[in-house]
C-alpha positions in Angstrom: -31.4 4.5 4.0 -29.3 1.7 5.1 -30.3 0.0 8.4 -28.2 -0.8 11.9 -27.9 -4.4 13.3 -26.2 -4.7 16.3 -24.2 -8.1 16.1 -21.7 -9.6 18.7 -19.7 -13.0 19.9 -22.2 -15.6 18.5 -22.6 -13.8 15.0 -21.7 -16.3 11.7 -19.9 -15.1 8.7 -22.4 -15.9 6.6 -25.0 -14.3 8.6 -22.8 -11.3 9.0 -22.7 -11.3 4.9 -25.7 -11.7 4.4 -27.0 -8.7 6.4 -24.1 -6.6 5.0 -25.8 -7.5 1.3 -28.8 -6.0 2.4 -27.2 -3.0 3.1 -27.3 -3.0 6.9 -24.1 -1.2 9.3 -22.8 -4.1 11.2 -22.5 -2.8 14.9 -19.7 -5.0 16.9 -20.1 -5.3 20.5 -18.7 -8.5 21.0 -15.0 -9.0 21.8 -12.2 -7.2 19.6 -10.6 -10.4 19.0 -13.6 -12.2 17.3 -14.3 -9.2 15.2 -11.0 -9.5 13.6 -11.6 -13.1 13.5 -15.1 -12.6 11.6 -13.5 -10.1 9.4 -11.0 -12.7 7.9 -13.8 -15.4 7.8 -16.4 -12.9 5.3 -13.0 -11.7 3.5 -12.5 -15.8 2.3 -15.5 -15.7 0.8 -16.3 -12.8 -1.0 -14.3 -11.5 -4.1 -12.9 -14.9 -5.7 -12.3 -13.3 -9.2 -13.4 -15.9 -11.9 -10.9 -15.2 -15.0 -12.1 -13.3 -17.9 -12.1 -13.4 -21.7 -9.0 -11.3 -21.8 -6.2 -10.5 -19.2 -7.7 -6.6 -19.1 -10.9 -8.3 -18.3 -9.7 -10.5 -15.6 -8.1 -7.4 -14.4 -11.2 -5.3 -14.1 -12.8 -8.8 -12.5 -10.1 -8.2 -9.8 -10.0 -4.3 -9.3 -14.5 -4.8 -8.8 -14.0 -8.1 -6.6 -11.3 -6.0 -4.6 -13.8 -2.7 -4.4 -16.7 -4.7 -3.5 -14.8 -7.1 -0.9 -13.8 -3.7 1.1 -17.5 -2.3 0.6 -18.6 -5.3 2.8 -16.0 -5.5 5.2 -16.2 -2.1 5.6 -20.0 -2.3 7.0 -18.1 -4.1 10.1 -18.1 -1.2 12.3 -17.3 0.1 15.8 -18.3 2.8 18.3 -15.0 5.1 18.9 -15.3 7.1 22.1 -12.9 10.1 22.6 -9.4 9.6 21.8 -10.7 6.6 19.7 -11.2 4.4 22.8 -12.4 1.4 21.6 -15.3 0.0 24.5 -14.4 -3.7 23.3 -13.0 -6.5 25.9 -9.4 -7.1 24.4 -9.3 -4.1 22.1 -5.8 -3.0 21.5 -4.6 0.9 21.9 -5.4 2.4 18.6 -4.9 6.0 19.9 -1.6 7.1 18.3 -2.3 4.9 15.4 -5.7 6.6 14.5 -5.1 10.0 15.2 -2.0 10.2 12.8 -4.0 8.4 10.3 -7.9 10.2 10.4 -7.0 13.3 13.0 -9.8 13.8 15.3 -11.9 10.6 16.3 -15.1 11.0 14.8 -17.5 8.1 16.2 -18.4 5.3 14.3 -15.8 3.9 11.7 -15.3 0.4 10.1 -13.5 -1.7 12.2 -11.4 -2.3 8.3 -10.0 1.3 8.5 -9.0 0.6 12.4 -7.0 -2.4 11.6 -5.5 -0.5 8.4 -4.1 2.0 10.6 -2.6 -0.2 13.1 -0.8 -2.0 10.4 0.4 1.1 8.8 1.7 2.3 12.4 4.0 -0.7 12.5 5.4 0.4 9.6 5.8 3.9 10.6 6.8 3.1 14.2 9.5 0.1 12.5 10.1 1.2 9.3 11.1 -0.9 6.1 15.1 -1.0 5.5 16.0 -0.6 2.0 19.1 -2.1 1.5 20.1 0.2 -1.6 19.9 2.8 0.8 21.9 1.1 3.5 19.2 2.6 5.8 15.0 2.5 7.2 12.3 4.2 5.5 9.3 5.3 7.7 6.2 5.2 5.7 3.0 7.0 6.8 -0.3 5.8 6.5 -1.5 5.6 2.9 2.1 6.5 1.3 3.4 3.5 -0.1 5.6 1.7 1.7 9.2 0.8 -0.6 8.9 -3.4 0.0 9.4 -3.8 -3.5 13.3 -3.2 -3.7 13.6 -3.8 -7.3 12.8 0.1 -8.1 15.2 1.3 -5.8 17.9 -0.6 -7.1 17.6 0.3 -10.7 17.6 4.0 -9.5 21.0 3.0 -7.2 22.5 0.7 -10.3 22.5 3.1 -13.2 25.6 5.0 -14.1 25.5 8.1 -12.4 25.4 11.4 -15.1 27.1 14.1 -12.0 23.7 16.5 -12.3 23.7 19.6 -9.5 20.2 19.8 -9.7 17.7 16.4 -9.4 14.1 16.7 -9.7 12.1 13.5 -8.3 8.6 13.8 -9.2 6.0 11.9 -7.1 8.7 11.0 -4.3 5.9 9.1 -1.9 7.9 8.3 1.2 10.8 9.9 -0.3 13.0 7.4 -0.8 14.5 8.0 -4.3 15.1 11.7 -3.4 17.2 10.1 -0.4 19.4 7.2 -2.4 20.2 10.5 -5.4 21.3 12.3 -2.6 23.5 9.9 -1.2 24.8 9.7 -4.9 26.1 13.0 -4.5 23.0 15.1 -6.0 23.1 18.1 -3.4 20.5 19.6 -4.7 17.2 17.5 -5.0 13.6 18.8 -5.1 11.2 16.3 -4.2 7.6 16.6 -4.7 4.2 14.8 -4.2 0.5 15.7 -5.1 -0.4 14.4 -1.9 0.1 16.2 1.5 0.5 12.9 2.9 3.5 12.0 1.0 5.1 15.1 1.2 4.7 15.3 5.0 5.9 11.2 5.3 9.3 12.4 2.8 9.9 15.6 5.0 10.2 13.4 7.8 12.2 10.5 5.9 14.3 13.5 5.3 15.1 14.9 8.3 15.4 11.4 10.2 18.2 10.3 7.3 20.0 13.4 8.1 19.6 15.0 4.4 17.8 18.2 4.6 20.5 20.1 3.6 20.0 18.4 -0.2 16.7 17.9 -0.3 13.7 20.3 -0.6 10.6 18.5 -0.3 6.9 20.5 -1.5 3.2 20.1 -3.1 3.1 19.8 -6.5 1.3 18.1 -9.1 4.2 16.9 -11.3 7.2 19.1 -11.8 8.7 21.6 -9.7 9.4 25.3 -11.4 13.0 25.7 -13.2 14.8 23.0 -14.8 17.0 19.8 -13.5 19.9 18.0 -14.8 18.2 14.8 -13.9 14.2 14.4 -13.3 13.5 10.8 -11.9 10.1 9.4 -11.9 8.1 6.2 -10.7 4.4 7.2 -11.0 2.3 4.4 -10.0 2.2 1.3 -12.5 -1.6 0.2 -13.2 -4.5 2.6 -14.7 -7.3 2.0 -12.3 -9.6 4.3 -10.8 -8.8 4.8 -7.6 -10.6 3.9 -3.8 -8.6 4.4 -1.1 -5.2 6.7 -0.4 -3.1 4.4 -1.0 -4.2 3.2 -4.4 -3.0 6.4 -5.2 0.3 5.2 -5.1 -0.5 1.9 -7.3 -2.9 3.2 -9.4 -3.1 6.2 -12.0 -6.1 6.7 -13.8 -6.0 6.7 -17.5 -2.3 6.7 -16.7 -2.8 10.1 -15.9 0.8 11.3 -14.3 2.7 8.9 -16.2 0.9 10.6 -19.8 1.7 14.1 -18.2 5.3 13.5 -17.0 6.2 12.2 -20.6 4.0 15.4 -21.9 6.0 17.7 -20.1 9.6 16.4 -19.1 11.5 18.0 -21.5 10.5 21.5 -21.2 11.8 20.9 -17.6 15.2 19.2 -18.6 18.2 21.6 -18.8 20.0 21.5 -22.3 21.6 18.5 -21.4 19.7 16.9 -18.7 18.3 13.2 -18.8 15.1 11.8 -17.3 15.0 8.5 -15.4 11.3 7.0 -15.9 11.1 3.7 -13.8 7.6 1.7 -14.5 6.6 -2.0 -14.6 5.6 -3.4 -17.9 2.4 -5.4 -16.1 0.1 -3.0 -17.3 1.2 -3.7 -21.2 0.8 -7.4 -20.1 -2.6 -6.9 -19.2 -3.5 -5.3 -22.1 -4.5 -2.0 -20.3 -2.1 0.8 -22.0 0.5 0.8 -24.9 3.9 -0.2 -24.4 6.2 2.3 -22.6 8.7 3.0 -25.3 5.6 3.6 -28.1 4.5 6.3 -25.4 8.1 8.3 -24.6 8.7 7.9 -28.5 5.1 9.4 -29.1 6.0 12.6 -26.7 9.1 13.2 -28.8 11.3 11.7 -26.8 14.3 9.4 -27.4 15.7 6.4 -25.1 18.9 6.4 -24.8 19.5 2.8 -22.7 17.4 0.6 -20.3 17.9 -1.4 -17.6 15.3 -4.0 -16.6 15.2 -6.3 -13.4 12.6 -9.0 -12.7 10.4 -8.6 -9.5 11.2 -10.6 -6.5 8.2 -10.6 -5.0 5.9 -13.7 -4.6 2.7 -14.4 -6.3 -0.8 -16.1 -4.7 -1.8 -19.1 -6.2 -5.6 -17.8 -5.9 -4.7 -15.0 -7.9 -5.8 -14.6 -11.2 -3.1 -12.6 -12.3 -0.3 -14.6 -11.0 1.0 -15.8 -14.6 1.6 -12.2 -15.3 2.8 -10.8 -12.2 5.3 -13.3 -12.6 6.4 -12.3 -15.9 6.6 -8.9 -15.1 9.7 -6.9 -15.7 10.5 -3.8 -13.9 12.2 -1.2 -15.9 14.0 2.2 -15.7 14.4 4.1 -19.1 16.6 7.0 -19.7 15.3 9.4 -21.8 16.6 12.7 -23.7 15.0 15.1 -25.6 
């Protein structure tokens, strides 16, 4: 059974890692500040990721340095009062922030999932503009948030087909469902596996004024009936998953992109196109076959591509950088 040390103001890093090795719940009751301070001192030195004898190795080296890094950080943890009041001298208001995030305060919690929510609040509260979009997506807590712009703009750049009906499978915050409507779809169903998701794109709906064209439920994968268009950006790595939002980056055995190729065209109308929009990293790494060898393998032909290069920065200390900046983001169009 794993042991409680209380620890406080004059605790080390390394003494704080050492006792979270052994297993032992880190009990703060020092100042809020110095917590978040510690945190960021045990998080430099845990999880360097030494490279491996293959990029798919180096990337399971990463993904268990990443799992283990939050396994110890996560043994930092506070007493929350009712209405998650936090007892600590400087400790911010994490009321709102919480209770949308984990409902009901529940006691003790790691100080990590705390700071997680706060962050994701900010987003929430601010939102993320999305220029293809002209307007702000408002991301919930463990949706992804649309940062990456280069997805969206594939999906606002290819030559629009004139479907009535749009299916967008996985929609996350909902903000493909909300750029195909503004391209004139007025009928788009949008649908998540997650109730998170589909409660953050109802809301993204209803802010962006768009209900009228978009219906937004639960499924896992399509909707029932058939589209003219079904667009789809299931997440980009295989990777078991850890947290809620690695839902949103990581699909197991490729698991939804497999089954969206699997079953796309018995949900396409005689005509209808599918737009699949996926990174090509994963190939990189070695960790699944190249896209076209898997819609070609489900019986499916591509009719054109469009590819865009990622805009995002890259870490020097991370082993994947040479990839991640070779990485090309692509959507495909694909027929039956």
């Amino acid at each position: 059974m794993e042991s409680t040390v209380v620890i406080g103001d004059e605790s080390t890093a390394d003494h704080a890692l050492k006792l979270a090795r052994q297993g032992r719940i880190l009990v703060w009751r020092g100042d809020y500040r110095n917590a978040v301070q510690l945190l960021a001192a045990m998080r430099r030195r845990v999880g360097k990721v030494r490279r491996g004898s293959s990029p798919a190795d180096t990337f399971r080296r990463y993904r268990a340095a990443a799992a283990r890094r939050a396994r110890l950080l996560g043994q930092v943890q506070v007493d929350v009062g009712p209405g998650y009041a936090l007892e600590l001298p400087h400790a911010p208001d994490v009321a709102e922030a919480c209770t949308l995030a984990f409902g009901p305060s529940t006691g003790r919690m790691p100080l990590t999932d705390i700071m997680g929510a706060l962050g994701a609040h900010r987003w929430r509260v601010r939102g993320v503009h999305v220029p293809a979009l002209g307007a702000r997506i408002h991301p919930h807590y463990g949706v992804f948030a649309p940062t990456r712009h280069e997805y969206v703009d594939l999906v606002g750049s290819m030559p629009w087909p004139g479907p009535s009906k749009v299916f967008d499978v996985g929609t996350g915050t909902g903000v493909l469902a909300a750029l195909l409507a503004q391209r004139g779809a007025d009928d788009v169903v949008a649908v998540d596996i997650e109730p998170r998701a589909v409660e953050c794109a109802r809301a993204n709906v209803d802010r962006l004024g768009l209900a009228a064209s978009i219906r937004v439920g639960q499924r896992d994968l399509f909707p029932a009936g058939t589209a003219d268009l079904i667009v789809c950006n299931p997440p980009w790595l295989p990777s078991a998953v850890s947290s809620p939002l690695d839902t949103a980056v990581y699909d197991p055995g490729s698991r939804m992109l497999r089954g969206f190729l699997r079953g796309v065209a018995g949900h396409l109308t005689a005509d209808g196109e599918a737009w699949l929009i996926v990174s090509d990293l994963a190939e990189r790494l070695g960790l699944r076959a190249p896209t076209r060898t898997l819609i070609t393998g489900a019986g499916l032909v591509v009719r054109d591509r469009m590819d865009v290069r990622p805009r995002h920065r890259t870490r020097k200390d991370d082993p994947l950088a040479e990839y991640r900046a070779a990485e090309v983001t692509s959507l495909w169009r694909i027929t039956r």
